[in-house]
PQR file of N, CA, C, O and H, with PARSE charges and radii, in Angstrom:
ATOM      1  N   UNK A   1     -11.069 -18.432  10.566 -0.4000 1.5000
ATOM      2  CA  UNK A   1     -10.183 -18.432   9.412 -0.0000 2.0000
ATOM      3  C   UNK A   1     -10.979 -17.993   8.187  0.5500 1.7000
ATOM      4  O   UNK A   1     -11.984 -18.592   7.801 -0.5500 1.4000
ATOM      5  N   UNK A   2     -10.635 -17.262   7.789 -0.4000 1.5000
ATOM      6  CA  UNK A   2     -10.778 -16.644   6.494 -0.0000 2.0000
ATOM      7  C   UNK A   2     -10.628 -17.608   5.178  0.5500 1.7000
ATOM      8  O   UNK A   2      -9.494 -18.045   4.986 -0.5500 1.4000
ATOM      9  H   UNK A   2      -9.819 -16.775   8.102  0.4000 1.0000
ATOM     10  N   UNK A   3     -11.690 -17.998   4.220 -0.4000 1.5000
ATOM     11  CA  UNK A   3     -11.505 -18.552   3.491 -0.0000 2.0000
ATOM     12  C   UNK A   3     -10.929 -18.523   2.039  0.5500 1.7000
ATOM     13  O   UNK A   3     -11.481 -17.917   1.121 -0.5500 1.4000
ATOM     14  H   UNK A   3     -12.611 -17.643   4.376  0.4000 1.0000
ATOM     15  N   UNK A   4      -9.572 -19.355   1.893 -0.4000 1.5000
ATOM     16  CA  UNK A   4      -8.580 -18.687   0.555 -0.0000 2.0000
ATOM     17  C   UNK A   4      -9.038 -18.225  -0.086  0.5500 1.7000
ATOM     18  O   UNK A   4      -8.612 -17.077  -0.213 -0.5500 1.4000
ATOM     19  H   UNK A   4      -9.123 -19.848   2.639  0.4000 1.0000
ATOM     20  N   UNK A   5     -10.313 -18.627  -1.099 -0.4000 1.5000
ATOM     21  CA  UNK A   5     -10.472 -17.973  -2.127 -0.0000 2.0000
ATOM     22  C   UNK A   5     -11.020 -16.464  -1.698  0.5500 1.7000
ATOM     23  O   UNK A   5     -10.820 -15.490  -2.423 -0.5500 1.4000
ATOM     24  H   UNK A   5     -10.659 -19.560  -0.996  0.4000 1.0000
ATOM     25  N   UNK A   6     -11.730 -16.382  -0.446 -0.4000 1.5000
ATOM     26  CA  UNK A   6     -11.864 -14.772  -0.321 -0.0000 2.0000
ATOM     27  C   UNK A   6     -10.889 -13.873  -0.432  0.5500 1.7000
ATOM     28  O   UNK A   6     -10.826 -12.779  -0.991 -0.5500 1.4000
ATOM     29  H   UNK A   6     -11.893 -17.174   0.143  0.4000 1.0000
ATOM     30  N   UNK A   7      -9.565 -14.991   0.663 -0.4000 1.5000
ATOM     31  CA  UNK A   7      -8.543 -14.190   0.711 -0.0000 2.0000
ATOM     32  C   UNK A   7      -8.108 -13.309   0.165  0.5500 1.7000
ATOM     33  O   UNK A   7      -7.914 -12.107   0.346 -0.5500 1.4000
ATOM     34  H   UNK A   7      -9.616 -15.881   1.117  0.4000 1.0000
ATOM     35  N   UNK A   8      -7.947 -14.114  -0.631 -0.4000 1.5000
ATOM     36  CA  UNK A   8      -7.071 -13.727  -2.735 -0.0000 2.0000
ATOM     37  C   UNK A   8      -8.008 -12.870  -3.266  0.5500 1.7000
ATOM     38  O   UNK A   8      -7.479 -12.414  -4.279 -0.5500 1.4000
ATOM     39  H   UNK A   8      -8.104 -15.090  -0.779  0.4000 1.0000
ATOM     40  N   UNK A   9      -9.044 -12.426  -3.149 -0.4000 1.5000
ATOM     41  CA  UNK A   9      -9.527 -11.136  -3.633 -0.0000 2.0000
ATOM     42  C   UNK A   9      -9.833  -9.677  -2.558  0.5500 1.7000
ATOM     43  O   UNK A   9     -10.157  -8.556  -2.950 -0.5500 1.4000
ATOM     44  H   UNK A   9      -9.475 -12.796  -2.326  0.4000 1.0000
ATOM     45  N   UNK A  10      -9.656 -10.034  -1.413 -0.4000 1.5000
ATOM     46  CA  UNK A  10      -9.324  -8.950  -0.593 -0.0000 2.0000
ATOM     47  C   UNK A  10      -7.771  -7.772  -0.453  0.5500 1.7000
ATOM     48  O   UNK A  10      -6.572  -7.995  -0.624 -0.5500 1.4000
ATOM     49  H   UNK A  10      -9.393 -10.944  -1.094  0.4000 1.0000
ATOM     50  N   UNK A  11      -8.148  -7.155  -0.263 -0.4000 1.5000
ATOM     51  CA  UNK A  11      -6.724  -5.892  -0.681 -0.0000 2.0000
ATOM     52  C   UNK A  11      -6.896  -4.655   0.216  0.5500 1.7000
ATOM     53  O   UNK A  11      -7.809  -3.871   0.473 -0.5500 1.4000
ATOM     54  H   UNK A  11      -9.122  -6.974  -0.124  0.4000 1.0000
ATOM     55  N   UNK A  12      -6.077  -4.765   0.449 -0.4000 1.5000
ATOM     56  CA  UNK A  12      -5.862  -3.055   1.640 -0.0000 2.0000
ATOM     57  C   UNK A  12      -6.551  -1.808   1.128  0.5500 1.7000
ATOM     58  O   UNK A  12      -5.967  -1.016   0.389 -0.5500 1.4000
ATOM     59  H   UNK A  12      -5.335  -5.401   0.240  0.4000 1.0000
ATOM     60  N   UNK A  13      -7.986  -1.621   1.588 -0.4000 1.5000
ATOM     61  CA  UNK A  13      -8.360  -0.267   1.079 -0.0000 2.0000
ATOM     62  C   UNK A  13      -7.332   0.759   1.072  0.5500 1.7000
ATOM     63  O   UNK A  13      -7.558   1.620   0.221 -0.5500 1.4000
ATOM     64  H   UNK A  13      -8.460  -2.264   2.188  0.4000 1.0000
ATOM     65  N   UNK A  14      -5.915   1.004   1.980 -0.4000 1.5000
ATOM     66  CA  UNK A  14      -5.500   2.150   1.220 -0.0000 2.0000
ATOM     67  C   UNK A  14      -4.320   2.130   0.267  0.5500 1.7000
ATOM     68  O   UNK A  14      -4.150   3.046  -0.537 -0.5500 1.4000
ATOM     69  H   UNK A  14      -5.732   0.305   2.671  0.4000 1.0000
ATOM     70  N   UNK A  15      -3.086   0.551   0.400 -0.4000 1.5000
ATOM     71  CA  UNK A  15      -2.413   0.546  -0.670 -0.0000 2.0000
ATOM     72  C   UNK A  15      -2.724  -0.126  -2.033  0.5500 1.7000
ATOM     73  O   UNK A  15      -2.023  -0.295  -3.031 -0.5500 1.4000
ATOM     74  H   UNK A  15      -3.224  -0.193   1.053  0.4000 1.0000
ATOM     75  N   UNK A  16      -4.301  -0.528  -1.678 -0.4000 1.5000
ATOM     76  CA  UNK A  16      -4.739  -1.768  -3.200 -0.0000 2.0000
ATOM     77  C   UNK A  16      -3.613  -3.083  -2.799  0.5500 1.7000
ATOM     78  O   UNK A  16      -3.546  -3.978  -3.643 -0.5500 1.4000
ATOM     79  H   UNK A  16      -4.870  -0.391  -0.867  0.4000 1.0000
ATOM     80  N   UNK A  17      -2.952  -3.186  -1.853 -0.4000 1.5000
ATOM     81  CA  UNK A  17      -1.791  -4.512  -1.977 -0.0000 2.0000
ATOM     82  C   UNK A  17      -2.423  -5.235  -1.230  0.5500 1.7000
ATOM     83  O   UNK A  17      -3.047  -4.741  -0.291 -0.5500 1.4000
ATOM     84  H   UNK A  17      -3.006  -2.459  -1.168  0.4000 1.0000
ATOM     85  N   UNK A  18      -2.416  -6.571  -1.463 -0.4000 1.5000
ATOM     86  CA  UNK A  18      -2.887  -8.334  -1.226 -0.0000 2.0000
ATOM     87  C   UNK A  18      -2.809  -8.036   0.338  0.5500 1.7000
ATOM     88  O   UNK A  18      -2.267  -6.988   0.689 -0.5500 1.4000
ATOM     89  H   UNK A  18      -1.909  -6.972  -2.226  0.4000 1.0000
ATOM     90  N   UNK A  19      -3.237  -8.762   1.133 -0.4000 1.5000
ATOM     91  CA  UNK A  19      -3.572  -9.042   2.538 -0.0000 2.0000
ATOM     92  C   UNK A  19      -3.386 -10.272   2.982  0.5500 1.7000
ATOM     93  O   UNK A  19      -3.979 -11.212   2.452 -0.5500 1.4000
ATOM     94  H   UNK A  19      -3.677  -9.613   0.848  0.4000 1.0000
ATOM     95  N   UNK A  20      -2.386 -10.479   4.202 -0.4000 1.5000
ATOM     96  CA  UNK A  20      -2.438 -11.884   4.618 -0.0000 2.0000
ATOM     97  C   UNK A  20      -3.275 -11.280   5.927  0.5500 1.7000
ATOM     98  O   UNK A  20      -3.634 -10.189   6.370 -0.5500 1.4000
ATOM     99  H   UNK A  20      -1.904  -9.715   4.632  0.4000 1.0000
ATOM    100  N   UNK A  21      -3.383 -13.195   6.373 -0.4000 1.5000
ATOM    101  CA  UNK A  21      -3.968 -13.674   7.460 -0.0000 2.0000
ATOM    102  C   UNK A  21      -3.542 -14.359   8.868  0.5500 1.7000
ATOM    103  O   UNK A  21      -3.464 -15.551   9.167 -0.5500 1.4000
ATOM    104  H   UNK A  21      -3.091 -14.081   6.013  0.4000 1.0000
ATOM    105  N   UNK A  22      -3.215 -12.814   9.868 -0.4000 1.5000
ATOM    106  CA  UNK A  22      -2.654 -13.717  10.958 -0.0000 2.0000
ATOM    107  C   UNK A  22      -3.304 -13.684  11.767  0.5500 1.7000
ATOM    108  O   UNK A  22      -4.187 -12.829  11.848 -0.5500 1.4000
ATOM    109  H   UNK A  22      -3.278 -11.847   9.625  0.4000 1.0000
ATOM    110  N   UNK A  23      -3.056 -14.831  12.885 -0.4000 1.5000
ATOM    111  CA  UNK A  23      -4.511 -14.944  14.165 -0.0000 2.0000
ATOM    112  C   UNK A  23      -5.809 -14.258  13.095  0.5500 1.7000
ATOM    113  O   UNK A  23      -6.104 -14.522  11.930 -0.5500 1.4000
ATOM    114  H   UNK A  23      -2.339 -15.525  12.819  0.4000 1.0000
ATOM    115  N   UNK A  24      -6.429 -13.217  14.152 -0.4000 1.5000
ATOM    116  CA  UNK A  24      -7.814 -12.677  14.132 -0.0000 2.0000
ATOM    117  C   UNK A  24      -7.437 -11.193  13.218  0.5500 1.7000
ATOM    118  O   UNK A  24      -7.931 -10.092  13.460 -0.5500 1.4000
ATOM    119  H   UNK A  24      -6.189 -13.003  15.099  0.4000 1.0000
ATOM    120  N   UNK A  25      -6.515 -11.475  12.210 -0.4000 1.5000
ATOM    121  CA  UNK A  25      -5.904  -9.440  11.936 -0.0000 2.0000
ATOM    122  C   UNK A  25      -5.785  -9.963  10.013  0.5500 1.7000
ATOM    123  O   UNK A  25      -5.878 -11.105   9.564 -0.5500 1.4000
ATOM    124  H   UNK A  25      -6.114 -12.369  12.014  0.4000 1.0000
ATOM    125  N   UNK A  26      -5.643  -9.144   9.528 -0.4000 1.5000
ATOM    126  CA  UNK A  26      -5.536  -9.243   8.215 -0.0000 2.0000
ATOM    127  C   UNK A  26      -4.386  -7.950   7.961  0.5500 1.7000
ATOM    128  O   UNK A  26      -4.641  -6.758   8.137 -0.5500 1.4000
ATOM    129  H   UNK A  26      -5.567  -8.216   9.893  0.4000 1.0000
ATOM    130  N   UNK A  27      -3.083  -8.509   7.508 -0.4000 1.5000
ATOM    131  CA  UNK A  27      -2.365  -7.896   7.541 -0.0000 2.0000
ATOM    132  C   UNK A  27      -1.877  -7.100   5.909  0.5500 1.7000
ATOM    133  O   UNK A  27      -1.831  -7.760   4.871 -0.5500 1.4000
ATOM    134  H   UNK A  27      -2.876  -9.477   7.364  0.4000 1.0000
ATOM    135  N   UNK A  28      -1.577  -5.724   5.966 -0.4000 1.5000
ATOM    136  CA  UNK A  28      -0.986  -5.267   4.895 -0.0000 2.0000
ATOM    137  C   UNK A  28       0.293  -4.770   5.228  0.5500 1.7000
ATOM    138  O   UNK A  28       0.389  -3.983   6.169 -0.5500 1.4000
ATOM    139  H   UNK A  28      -1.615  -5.188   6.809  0.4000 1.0000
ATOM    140  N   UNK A  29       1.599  -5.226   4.389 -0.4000 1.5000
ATOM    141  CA  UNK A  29       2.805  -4.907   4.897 -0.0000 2.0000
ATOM    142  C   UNK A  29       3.028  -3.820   4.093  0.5500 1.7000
ATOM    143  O   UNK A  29       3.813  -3.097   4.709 -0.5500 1.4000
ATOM    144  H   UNK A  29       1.521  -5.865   3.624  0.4000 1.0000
ATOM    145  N   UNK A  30       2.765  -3.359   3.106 -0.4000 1.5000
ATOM    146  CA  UNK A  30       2.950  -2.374   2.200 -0.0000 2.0000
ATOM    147  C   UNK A  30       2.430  -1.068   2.861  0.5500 1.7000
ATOM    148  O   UNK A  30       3.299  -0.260   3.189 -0.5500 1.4000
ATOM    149  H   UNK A  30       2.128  -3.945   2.606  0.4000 1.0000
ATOM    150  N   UNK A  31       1.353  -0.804   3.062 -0.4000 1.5000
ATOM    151  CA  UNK A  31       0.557   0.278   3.998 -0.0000 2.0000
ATOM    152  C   UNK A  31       1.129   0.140   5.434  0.5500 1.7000
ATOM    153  O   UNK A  31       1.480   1.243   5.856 -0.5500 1.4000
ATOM    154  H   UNK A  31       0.647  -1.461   2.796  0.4000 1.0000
ATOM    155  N   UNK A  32       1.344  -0.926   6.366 -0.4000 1.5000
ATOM    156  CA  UNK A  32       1.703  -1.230   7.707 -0.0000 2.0000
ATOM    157  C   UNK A  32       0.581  -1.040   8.560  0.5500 1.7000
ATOM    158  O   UNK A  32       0.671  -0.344   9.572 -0.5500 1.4000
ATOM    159  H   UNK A  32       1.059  -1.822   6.023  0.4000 1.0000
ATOM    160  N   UNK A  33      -0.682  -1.727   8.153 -0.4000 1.5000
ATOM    161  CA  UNK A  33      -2.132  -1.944   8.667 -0.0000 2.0000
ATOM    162  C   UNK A  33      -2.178  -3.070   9.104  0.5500 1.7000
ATOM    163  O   UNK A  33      -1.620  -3.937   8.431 -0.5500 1.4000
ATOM    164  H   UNK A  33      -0.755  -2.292   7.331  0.4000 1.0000
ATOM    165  N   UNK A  34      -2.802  -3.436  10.281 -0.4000 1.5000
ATOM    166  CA  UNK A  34      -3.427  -4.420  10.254 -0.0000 2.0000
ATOM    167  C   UNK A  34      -5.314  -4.750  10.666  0.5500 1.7000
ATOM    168  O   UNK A  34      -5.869  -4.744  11.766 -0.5500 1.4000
ATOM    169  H   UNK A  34      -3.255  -2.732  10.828  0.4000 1.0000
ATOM    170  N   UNK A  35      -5.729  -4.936   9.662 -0.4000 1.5000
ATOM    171  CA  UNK A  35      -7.588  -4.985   9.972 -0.0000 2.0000
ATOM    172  C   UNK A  35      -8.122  -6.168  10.881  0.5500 1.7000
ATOM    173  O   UNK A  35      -7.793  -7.352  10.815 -0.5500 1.4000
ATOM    174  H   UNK A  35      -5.279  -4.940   8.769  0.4000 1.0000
ATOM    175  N   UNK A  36      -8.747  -5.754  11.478 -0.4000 1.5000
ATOM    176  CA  UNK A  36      -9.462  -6.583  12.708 -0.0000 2.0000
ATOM    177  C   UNK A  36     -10.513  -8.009  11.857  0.5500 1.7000
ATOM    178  O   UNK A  36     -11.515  -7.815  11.168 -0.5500 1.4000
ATOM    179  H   UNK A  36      -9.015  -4.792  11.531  0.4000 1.0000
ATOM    180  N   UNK A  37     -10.160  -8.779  12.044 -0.4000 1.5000
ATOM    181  CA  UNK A  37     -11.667  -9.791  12.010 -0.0000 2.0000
ATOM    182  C   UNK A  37     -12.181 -10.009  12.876  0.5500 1.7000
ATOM    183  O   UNK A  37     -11.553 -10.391  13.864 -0.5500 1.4000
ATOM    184  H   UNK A  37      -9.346  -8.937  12.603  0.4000 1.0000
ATOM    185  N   UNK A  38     -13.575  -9.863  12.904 -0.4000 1.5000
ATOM    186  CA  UNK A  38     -14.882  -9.728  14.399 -0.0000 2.0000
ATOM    187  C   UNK A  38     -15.434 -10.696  14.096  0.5500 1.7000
ATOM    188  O   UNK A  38     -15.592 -10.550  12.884 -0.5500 1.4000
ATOM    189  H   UNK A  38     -14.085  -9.553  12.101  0.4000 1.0000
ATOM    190  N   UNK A  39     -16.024 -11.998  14.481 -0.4000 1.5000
ATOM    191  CA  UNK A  39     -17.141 -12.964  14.425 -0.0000 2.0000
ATOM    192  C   UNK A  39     -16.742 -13.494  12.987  0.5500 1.7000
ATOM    193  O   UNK A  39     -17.858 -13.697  12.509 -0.5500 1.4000
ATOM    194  H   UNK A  39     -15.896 -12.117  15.466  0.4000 1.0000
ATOM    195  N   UNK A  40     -15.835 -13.838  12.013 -0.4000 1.5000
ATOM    196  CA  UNK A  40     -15.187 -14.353  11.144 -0.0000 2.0000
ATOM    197  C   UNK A  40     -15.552 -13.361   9.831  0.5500 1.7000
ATOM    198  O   UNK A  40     -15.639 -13.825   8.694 -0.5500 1.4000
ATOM    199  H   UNK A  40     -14.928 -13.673  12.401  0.4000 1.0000
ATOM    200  N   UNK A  41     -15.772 -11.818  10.161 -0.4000 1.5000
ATOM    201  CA  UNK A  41     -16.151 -10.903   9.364 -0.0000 2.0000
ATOM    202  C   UNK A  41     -14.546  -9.689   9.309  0.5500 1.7000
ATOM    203  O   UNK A  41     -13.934  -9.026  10.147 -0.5500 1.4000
ATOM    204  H   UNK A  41     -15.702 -11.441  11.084  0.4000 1.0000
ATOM    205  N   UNK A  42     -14.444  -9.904   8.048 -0.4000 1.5000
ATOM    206  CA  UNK A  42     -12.700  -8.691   7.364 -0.0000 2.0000
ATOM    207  C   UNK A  42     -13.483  -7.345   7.906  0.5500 1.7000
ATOM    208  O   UNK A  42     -14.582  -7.000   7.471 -0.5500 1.4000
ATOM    209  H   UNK A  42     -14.941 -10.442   7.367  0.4000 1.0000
ATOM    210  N   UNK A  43     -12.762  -6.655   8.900 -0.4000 1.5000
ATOM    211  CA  UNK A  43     -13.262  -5.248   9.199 -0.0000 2.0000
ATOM    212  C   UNK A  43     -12.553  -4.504   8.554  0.5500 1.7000
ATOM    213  O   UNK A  43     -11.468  -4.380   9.122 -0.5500 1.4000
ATOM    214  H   UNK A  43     -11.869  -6.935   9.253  0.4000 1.0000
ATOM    215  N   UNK A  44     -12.657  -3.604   7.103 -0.4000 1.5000
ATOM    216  CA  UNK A  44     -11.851  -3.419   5.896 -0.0000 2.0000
ATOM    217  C   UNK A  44     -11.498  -1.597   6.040  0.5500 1.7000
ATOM    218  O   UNK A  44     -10.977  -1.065   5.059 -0.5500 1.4000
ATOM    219  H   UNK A  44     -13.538  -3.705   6.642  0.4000 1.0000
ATOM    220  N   UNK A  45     -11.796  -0.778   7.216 -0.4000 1.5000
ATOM    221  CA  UNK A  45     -12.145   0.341   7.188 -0.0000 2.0000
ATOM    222  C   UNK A  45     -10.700   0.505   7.760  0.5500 1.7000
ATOM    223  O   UNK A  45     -10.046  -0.227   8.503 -0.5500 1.4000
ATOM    224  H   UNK A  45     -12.219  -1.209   8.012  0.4000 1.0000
ATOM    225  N   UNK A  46     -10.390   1.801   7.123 -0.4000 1.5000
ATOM    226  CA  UNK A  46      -8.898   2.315   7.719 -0.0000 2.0000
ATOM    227  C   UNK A  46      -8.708   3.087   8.743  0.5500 1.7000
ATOM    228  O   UNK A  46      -7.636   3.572   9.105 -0.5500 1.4000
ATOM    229  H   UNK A  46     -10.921   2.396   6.519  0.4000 1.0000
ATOM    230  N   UNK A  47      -9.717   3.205   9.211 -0.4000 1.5000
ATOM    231  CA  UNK A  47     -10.008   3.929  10.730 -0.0000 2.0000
ATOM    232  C   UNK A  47     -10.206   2.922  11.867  0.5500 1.7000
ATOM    233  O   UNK A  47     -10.333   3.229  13.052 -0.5500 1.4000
ATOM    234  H   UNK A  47     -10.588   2.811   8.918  0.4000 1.0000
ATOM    235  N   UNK A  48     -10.221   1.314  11.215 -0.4000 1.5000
ATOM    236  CA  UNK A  48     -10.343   0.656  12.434 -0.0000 2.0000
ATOM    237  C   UNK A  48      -8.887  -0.224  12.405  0.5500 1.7000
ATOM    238  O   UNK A  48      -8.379  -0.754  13.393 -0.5500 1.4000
ATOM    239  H   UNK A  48     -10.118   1.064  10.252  0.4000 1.0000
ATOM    240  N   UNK A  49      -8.554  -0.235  11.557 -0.4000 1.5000
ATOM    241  CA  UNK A  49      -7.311  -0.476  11.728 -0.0000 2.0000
ATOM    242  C   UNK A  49      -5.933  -0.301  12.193  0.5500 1.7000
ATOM    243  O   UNK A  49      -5.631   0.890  12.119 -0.5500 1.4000
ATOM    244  H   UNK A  49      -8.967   0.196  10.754  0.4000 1.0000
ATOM    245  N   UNK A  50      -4.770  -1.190  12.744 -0.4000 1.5000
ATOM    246  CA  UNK A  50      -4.346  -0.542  13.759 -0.0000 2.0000
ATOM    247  C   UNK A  50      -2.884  -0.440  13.191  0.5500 1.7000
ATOM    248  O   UNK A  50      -2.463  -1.419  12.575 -0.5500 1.4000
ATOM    249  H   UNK A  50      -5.016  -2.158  12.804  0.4000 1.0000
ATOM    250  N   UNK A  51      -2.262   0.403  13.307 -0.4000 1.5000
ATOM    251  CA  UNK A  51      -0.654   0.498  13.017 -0.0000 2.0000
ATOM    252  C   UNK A  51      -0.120  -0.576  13.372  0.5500 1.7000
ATOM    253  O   UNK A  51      -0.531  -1.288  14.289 -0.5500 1.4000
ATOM    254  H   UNK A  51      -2.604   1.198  13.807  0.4000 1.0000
ATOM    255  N   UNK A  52       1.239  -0.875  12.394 -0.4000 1.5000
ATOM    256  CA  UNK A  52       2.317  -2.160  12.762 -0.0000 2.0000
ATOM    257  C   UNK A  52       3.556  -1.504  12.313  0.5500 1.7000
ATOM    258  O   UNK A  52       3.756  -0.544  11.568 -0.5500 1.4000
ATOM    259  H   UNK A  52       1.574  -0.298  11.649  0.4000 1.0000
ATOM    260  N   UNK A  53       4.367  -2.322  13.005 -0.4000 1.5000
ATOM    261  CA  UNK A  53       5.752  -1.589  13.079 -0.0000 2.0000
ATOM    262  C   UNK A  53       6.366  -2.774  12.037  0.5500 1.7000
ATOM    263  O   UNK A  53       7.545  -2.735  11.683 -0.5500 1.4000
ATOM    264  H   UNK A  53       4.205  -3.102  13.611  0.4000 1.0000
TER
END
């Protein structure tokens, strides 16, 4: 788990919009990304991220 106050300053490298936290994914609904967390580390790159419908 990702800790709130990080939370709240993390943001979707490609829409700049806020990011939630589901399971192991950090989600942007605005862009329709979701970023991987590995070993309790935000994988923030938009190439590793995976499409959501």
């Amino acid at each position: 788990m990702i800790d709130e106050a990080l939370l709240k300053l993390l943001v979707c490298p490609q829409s700049k919009a806020p990011l939630k936290q589901v399971d192991d994914e950090l989600i942007c609904e605005e862009s329709g990304l979701a970023y991987p967390i590995v070993d309790g580390i935000p994988v923030l790159l938009i190439e590793e991220a995976r499409k959501i419908t």
